[in-house]
C-alpha positions in Angstrom: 13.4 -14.9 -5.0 15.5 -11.9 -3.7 13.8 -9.0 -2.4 13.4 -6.0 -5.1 15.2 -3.1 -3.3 13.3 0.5 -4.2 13.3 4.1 -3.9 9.4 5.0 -5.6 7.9 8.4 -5.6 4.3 8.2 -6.2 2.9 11.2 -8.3 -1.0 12.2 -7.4 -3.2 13.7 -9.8 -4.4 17.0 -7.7 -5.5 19.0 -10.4 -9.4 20.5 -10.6 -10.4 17.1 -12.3 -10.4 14.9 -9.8 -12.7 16.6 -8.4 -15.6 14.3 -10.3 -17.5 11.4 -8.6 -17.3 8.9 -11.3 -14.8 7.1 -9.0 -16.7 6.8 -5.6 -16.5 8.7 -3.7 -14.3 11.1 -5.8 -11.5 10.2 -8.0 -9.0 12.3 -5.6 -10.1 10.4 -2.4 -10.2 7.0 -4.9 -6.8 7.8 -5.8 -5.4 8.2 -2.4 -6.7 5.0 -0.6 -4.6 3.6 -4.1 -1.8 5.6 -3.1 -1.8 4.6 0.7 -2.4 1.2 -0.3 0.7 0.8 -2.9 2.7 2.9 -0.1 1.9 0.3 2.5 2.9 -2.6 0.2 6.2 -1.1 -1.0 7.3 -0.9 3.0 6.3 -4.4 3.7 7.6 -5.9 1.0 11.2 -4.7 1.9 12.0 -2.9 5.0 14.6 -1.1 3.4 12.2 0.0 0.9 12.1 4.0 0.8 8.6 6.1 -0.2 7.7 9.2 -1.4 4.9 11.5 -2.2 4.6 14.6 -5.4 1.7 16.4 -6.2 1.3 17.4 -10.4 -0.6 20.1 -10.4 -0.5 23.7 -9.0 1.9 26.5 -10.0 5.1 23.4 -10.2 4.7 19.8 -9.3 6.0 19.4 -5.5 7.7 17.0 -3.5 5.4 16.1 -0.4 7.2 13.8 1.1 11.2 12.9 0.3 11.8 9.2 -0.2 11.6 7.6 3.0 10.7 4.4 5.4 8.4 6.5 7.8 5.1 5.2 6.2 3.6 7.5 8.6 4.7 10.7 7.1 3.5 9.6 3.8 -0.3 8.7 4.6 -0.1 12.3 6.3 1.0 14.3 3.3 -1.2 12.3 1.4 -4.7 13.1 3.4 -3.5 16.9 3.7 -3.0 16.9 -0.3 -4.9 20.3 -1.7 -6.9 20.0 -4.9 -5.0 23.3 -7.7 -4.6 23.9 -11.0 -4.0 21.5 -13.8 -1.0 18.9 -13.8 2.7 19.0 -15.5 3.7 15.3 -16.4 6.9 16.3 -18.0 8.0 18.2 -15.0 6.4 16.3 -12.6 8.5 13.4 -13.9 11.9 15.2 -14.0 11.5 16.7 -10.5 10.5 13.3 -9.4 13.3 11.8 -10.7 15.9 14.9 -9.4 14.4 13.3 -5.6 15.0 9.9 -6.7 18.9 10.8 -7.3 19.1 12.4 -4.3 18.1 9.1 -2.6 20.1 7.6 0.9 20.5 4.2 -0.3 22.1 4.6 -4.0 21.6 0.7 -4.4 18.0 1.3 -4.3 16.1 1.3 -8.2 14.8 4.1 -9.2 10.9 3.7 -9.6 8.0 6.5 -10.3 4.6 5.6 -10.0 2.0 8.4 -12.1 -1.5 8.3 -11.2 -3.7 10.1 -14.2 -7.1 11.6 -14.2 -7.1 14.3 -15.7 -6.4 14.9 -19.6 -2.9 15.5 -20.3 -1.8 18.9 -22.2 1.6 18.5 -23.2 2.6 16.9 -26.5 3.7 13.5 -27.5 6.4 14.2 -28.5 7.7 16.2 -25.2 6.6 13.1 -23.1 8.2 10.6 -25.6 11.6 12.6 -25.0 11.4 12.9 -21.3 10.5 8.6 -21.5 13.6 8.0 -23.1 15.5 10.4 -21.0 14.3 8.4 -17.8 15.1 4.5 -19.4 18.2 6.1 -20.0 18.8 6.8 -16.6 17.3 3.3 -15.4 14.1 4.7 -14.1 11.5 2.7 -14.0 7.9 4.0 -14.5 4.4 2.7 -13.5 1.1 4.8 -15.2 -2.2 4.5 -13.3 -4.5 6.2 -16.1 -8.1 6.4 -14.9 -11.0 9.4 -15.4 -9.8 10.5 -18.8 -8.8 7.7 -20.2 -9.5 7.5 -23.8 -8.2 10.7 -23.8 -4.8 9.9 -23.2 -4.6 6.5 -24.2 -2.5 7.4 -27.5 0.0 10.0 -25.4 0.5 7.6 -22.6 1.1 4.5 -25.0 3.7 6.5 -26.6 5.3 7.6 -23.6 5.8 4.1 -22.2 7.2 2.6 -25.5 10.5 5.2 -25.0 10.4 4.3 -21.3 9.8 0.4 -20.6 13.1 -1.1 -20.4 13.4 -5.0 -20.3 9.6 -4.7 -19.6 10.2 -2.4 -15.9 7.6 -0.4 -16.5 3.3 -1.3 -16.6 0.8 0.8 -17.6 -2.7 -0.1 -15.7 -5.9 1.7 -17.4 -8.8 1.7 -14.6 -12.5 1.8 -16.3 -15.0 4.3 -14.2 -17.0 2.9 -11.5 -14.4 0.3 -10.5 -12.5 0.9 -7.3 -8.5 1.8 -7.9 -7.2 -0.3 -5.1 -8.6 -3.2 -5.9 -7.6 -3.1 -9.3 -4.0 -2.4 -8.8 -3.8 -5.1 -6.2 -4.5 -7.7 -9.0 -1.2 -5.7 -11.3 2.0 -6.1 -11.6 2.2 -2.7 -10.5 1.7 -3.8 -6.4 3.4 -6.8 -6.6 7.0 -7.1 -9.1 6.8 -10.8 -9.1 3.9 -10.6 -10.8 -0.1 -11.1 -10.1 0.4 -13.9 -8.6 3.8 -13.8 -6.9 3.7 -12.9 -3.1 1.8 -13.2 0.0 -1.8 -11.5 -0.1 -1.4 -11.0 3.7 1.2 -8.2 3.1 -1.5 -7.1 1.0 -4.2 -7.0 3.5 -2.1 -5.9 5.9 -1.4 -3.0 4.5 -4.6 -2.6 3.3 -6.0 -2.4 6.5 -2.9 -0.4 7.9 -3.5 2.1 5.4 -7.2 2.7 6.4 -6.3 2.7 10.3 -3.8 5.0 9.9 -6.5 7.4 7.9 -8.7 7.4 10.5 -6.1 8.4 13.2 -4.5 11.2 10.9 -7.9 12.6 10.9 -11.9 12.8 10.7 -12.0 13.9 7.0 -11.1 10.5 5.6 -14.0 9.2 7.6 -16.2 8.9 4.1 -14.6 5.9 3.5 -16.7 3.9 5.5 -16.4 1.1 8.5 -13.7 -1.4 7.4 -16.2 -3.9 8.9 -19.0 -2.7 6.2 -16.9 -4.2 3.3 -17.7 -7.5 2.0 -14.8 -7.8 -0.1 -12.0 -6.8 2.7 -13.2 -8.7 4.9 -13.3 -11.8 2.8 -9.5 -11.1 1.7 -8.4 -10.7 5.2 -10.0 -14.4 6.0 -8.3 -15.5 2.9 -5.0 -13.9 3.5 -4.8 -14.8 7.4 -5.1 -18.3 6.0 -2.3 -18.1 4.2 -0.2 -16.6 6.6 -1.7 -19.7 9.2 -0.7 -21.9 7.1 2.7 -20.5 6.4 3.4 -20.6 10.0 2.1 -24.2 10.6 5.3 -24.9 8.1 7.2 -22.4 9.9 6.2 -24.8 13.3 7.0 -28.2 11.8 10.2 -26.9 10.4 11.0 -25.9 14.2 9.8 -29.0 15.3 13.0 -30.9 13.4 15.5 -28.0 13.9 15.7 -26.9 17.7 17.7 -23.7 16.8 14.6 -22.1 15.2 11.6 -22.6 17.3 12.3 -19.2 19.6 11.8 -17.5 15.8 8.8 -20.0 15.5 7.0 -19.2 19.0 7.3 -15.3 17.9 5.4 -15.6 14.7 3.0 -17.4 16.4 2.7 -14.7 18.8 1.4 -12.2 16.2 -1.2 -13.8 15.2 -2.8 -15.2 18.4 -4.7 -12.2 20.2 -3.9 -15.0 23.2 -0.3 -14.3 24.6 2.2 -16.8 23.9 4.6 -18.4 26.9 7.4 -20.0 25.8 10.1 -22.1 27.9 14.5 -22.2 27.1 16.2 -25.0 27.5 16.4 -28.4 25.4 12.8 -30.6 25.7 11.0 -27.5 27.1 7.7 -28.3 25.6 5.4 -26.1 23.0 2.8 -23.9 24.6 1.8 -21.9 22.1 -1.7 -22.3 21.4 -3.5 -23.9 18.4 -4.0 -21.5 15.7 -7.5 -19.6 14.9 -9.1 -20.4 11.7 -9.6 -16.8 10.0 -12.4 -18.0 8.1 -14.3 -18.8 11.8 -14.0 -15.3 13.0 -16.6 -12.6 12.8 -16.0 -9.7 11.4 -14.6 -8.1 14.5 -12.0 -10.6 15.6 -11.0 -10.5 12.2 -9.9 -7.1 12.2 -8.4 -7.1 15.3 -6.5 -10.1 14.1 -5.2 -7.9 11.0 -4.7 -4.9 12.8 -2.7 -6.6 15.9 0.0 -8.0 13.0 -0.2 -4.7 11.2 0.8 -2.7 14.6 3.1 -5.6 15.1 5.4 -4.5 12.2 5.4 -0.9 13.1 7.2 -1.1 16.3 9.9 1.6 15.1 7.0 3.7 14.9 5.0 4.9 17.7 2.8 7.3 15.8 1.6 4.9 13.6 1.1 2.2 16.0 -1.1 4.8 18.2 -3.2 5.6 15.7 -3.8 1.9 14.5 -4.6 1.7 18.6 -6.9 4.2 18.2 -8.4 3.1 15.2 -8.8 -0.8 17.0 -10.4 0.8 19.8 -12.6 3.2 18.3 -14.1 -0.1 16.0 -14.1 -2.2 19.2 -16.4 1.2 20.5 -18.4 1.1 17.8 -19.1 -2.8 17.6 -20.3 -2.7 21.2 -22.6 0.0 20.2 -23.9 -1.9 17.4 -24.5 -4.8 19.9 -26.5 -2.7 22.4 -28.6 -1.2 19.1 -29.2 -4.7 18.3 -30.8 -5.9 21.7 
């Protein structure tokens, strides 16, 4: 399956609201590990894939971020959003949509992605027009609603009937108490192709990219906690680092009947081996590269380090990004050893 080719501006909800707890630890800092998450997938699904970032409340809805491929600026704008006022769908969408049109790469689709906790003000009948306004203009639209839900369940069902367009558009409805990222990563709202379609290492990957990356921006995001404290990460590295091993064991064999690709071959495999990787030119040259890790053998330590090496691996283009995932890897390696000496 071709790769889907997107410019996406993700709209936060900023407003007074999301203030509240009912999404630990609040629904603003809830929304933006979703939003770092979903910005992280979108660039390593396609490398030509282009983010960016709006706020929807204050005095007008503002463009953070312009859509781009620096993943970097957009976890930045995103941890320096400010909390204002209440938010503006309609315009929110329409000034949204005026970035998406001024877009680089014209051949990218058009996508906005609205996250919603707060209640919305406007009436149907204004969000059914602007909906049909945007189908019209092949814009696709994704709806994250969450805190007030019930609240605008009728004004948002409405809205996406005049928007969806040979079924482009989802609308995701995220009950309190459960945890926005791992919600969405189960939608067809991170992943296109479907629930089921792609690789969940891309996932964890940029799952754990997104949460590196926080930490080096800055202290404040600290709240969300040791990557190494979560259960349920670290069980969907182990299960996504197994699927990537395995896709590279095919990846080998394939190079073992077709000469021509086993220098491609010997540099996957050097990604995902913390061990460096010697390889010899020249026909009959034999394979050093050593024998994969299992991922569900390591500890949680070597797991993350395993995650975080292939995540730094992609971001070679940018060095601000790739230092603070450094950073990040060594300040957890820091706090493992300290652990260790608690321990004995």
């Amino acid at each position: 399956r071709a790769m889907v080719l997107e410019a996406t501006i993700l709209c936060l909800d900023n407003s007074e609201y999301v203030r509240n707890s009912d999404y630990a630890p609040t629904r603003l800092q809830a929304e933006a590990d979703a939003v770092n998450l979903l910005a992280g997938a979108k660039t390593q699904s396609n490398p030509e894939n282009a983010v960016g970032v709006l706020s929807l409340a204050g005095k007008v809805p503002r463009v953070l971020v312009t859509p781009t491929q620096d993943l970097g600026a957009v976890l930045n704008s995103v941890h320096g959003i400010k909390i204002e006022g209440e938010i503006n769908i309609c315009v929110g969408v329409q000034v949204a949509h005026l970035a998406l049109k001024h877009r680089q790469n014209k051949h990218q689709r058009m996508r906005i992605v609205l996250f919603i906790g707060s209640p919305i003000s406007v009436e149907e009948k204004e969000l059914v027009a602007v909906g049909k306004k945007l189908r019209k203009c092949n814009v696709a639209v994704d709806v994250v609603s969450f805190g007030d839900i019930e609240a605008n369940e009728e004004k948002l069902a409405a809205f996406m009937g005049a928007v969806n367009k040979n079924n482009n558009s989802n609308l995701v409805t995220v009950e309190p108490g459960a945890n926005l990222s791992d919600v969405l990563c189960g939608t067809a709202i991170f992943n296109q192709d479907g629930p089921a379609g792609g690789s969940g290492f891309a996932a964890a990957a940029a799952a754990a990219q997104s949460q590196a990356a926080m930490q080096g921006f800055g202290g404040d995001m600290g709240d969300m906690g040791d990557m190494g404290d979560d259960p349920a990460l670290m069980m969907a590295l182990r299960i996504s680092l197994e699927e990537e091993r395995a896709r590279q064991e095919a990846q080998q064999r394939a190079a073992a009947e077709n000469p021509a690709a086993r220098e491609s071959t010997g540099d996957v495999a050097a990604l995902a081996s913390d061990a460096p990787v010697t390889t010899t030119e020249g026909a009959g040259s034999a394979d050093t590269s050593p024998a994969p890790v299992d991922p569900m053998m390591l500890d949680d330590d070597a797991l993350l380090r395993q995650a975080l090496a292939l995540s730094v691996g992609d971001d070679d283009d940018d060095p601000d990004l790739a230092a603070a995932l450094a950073m990040s890897m060594a300040d957890h390696q820091d706090n493992a050893t300290a652990r260790d000496d608690d321990d004995a």
